[in-house]
C-alpha positions in Angstrom: -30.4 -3.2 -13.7 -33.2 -5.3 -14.6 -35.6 -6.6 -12.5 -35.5 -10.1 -13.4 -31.2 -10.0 -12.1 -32.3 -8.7 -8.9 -35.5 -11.4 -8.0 -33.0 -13.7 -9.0 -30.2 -13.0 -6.5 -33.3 -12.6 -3.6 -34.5 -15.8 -4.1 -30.6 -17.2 -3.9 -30.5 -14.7 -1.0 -33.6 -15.7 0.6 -32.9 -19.3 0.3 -29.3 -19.0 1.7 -29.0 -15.4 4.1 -25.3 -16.7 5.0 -24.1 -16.8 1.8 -21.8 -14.1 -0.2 -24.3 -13.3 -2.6 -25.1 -10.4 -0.6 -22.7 -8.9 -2.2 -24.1 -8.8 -6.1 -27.5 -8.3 -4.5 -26.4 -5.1 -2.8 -24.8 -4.3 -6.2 -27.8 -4.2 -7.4 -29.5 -2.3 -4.4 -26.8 0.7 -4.7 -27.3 1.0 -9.0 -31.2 1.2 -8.4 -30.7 3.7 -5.7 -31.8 1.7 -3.0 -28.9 3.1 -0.8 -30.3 2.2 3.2 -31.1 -1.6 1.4 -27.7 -1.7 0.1 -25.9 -0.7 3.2 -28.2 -3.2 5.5 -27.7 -6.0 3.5 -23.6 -5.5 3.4 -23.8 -5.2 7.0 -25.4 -8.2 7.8 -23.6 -10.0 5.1 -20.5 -9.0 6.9 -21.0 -10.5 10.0 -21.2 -14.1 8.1 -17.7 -13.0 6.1 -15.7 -10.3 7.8 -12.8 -11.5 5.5 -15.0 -11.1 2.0 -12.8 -8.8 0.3 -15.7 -8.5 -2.3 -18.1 -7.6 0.1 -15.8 -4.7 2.2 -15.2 -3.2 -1.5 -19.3 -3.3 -2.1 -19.5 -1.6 1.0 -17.4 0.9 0.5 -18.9 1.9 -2.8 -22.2 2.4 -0.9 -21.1 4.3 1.6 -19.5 6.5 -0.9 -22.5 6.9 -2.8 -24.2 8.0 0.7 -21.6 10.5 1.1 -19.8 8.8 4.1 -16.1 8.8 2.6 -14.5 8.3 5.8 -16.2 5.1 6.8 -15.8 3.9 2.8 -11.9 4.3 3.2 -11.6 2.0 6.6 -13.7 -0.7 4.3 -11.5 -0.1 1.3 -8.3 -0.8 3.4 -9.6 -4.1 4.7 -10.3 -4.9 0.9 -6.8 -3.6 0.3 -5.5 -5.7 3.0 -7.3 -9.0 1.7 -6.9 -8.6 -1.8 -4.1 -6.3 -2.0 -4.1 -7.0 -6.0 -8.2 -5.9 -6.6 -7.2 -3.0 -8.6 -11.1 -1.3 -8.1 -10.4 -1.2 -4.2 -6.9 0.2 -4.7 -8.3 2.9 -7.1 -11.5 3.7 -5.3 -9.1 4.3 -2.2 -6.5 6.0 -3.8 -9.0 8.6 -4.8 -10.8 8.8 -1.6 -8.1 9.7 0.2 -6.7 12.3 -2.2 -10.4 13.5 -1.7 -9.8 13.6 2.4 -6.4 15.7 2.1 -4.2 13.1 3.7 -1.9 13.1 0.1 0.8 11.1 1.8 -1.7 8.3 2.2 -2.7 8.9 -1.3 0.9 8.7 -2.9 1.0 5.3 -1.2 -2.3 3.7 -2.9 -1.3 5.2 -5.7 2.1 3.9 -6.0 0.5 0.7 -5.1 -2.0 0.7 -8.1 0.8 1.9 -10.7 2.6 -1.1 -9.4 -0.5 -3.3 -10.4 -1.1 -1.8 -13.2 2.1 0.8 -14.7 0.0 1.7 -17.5 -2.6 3.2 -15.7 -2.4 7.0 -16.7 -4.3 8.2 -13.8 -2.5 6.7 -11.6 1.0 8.0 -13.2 0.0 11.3 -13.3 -1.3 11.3 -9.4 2.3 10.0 -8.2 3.9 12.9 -10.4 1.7 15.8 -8.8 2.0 13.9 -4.9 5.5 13.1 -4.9 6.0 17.4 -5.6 3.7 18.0 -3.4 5.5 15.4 -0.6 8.9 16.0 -1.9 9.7 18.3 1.1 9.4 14.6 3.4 12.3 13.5 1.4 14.7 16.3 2.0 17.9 15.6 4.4 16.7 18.4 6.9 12.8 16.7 7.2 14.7 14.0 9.0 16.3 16.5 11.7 13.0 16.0 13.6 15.0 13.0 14.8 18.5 12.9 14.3 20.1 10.2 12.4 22.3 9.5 15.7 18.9 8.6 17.6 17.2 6.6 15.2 21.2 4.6 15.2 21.2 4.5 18.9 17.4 3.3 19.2 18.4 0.7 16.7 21.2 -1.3 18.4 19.3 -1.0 22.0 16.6 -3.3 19.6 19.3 -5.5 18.5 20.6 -5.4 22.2 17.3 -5.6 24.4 19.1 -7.6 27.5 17.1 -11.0 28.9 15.6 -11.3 25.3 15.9 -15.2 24.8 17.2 -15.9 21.2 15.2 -18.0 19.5 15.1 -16.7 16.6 17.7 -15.0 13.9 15.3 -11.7 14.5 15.1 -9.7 17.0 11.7 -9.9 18.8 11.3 -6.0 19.7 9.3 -4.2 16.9 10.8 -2.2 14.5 11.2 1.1 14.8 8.5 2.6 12.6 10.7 5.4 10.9 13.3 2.9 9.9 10.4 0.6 8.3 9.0 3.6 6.5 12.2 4.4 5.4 12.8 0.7 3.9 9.8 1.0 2.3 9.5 4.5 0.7 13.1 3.1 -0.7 11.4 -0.1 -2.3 8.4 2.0 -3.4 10.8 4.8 -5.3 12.2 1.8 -7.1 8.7 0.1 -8.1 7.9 3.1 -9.5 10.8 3.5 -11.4 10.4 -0.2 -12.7 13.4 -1.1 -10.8 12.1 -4.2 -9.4 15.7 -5.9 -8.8 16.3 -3.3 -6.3 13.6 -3.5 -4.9 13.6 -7.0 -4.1 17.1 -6.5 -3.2 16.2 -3.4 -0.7 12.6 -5.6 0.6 14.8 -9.0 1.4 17.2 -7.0 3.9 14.5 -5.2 4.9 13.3 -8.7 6.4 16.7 -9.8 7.1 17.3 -7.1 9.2 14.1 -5.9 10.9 12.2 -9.4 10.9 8.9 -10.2 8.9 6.7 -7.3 8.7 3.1 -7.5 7.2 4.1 -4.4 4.9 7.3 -6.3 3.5 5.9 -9.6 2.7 2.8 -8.5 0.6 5.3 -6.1 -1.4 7.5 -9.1 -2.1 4.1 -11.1 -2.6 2.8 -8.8 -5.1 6.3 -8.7 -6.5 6.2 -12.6 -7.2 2.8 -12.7 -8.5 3.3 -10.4 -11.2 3.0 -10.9 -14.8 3.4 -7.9 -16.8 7.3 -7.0 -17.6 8.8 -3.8 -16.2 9.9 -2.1 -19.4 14.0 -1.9 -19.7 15.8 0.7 -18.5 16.5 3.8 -20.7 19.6 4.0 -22.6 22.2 6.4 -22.7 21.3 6.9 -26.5 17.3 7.4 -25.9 17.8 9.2 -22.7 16.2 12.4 -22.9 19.1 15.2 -23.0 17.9 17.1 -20.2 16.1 15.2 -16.7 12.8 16.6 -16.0 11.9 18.7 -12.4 10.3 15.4 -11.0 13.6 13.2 -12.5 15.7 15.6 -10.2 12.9 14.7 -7.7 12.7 11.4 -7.8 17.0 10.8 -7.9 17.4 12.6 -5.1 14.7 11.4 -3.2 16.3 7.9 -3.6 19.7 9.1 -2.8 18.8 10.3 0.2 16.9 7.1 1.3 20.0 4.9 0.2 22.2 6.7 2.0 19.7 6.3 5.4 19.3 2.2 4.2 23.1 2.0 4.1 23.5 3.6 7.5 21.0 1.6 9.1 22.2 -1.8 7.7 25.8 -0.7 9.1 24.4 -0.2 12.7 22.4 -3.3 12.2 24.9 -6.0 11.4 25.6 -7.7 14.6 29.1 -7.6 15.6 31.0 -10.9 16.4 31.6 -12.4 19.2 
């Protein structure tokens, strides 16, 4: 980094302390080493633009560089959150939090950044090693932790919550959060696959039938702002003869989840009057 780029961007910062250039000065800070700098100067810029996507992700790679990984991830998810197509922030938090042993939370940003980008090797070989290692959350018996029956009944008392005025085609209780989760990992399992039909099939009554959820729309979001094709499906004649260990994984995984979507979307049709 020379030292001609970083008088520049302290004059532009001096002149104007409000402005987002913080962020390439603290760039510049972190690559010379100046680490405490760095980390006051994203601070402060901050406070002028909590919603700088930019200047969260700068932030984060600071604080990873000073060896606080834990505060690095909650700035990675609020760049995640703004920009949920910045490809750096999704990476640098995929790997963080493989690096903090929460590898469900990992699979997630993975899955996210193979959406992005389904070339990205790292990222295809992370969601083939976590999905094994998760697989176990996608067997039937994982779900008796809450019976099926419970989840049905907790369901239609949502749909049925009395004094509830109806002003809307929604109901206005939130979702339950295991039937969410449950929509999503469906939608995910497809992504991954390149399957993005059904996955815009399984995200739009998702939102028909739990309401709009901030999860949902940026899937469909990212969904419709995407460039690159999804290559076809395989045919019978290339198919490989024989599926792989993490085929077997993956197909059953979504068989299972289909048959929960199905159950839930025939609990929640409202009956007729």
């Amino acid at each position: 980094m020379s030292p001609e780029f970083i008088e520049k961007y302290q004059i532009l910062y001096t002149q104007n302390p409000a402005s987002k250039v913080f962020a390439p000065l603290a760039e510049a800070y972190r690559k010379m080493g100046w680490l405490e700098k760095a980390k006051n100067l994203c601070e402060e810029g901050l406070k002028h633009h909590p919603t700088f996507a930019s200047g969260h992700l700068e932030f984060a790679k600071v604080l990873l560089d000073m060896g606080k990984r834990k505060e690095a991830i909650s700035h990675l998810k609020k760049a995640t959150q703004l920009s949920p197509e910045n490809l750096k922030a999704q990476e640098l938090l995929a790997e963080s939090l493989l690096k903090e042993k929460e590898p469900e939370e990992a699979l997630k940003a993975f899955k996210m950044l193979l959406f992005l980008n389904p070339h990205h090797k790292r990222a295809q070989q992370a969601v083939k090693k976590l999905e094994s290692l998760t697989a176990k959350d996608f067997e039937p018996e994982s779900f008796n932790l809450k019976p099926l029956s419970e989840l049905r009944k907790e369901w239609a008392q949502q749909k049925q919550t009395p004094n509830t005025p109806l002003t809307s085609s929604h109901h206005s209780t939130p979702p339950s959060e295991e039937a969410l989760e449950r929509f999503l990992s469906l939608a995910d399992a497809f992504i991954v696959r390149n399957n993005i039909e059904r996955a815009l099939e399984v995200l739009n009554e998702a939102e028909q039938y739990m309401g709009p959820h901030p999860q949902i729309t940026k899937r469909l979001k990212l969904i419709q702002k995407r460039t690159t094709p999804f290559s076809e499906p395989q045919t019978s004649e290339s198919a490989p003869q024989e599926l792989s260990r993490q085929d077997l994984l993956q197909q059953k995984k979504v068989q299972v989840l289909e048959t929960l979507l199905q159950a839930f979307k025939d609990k929640a049709m409202p009956t007729k009057p």
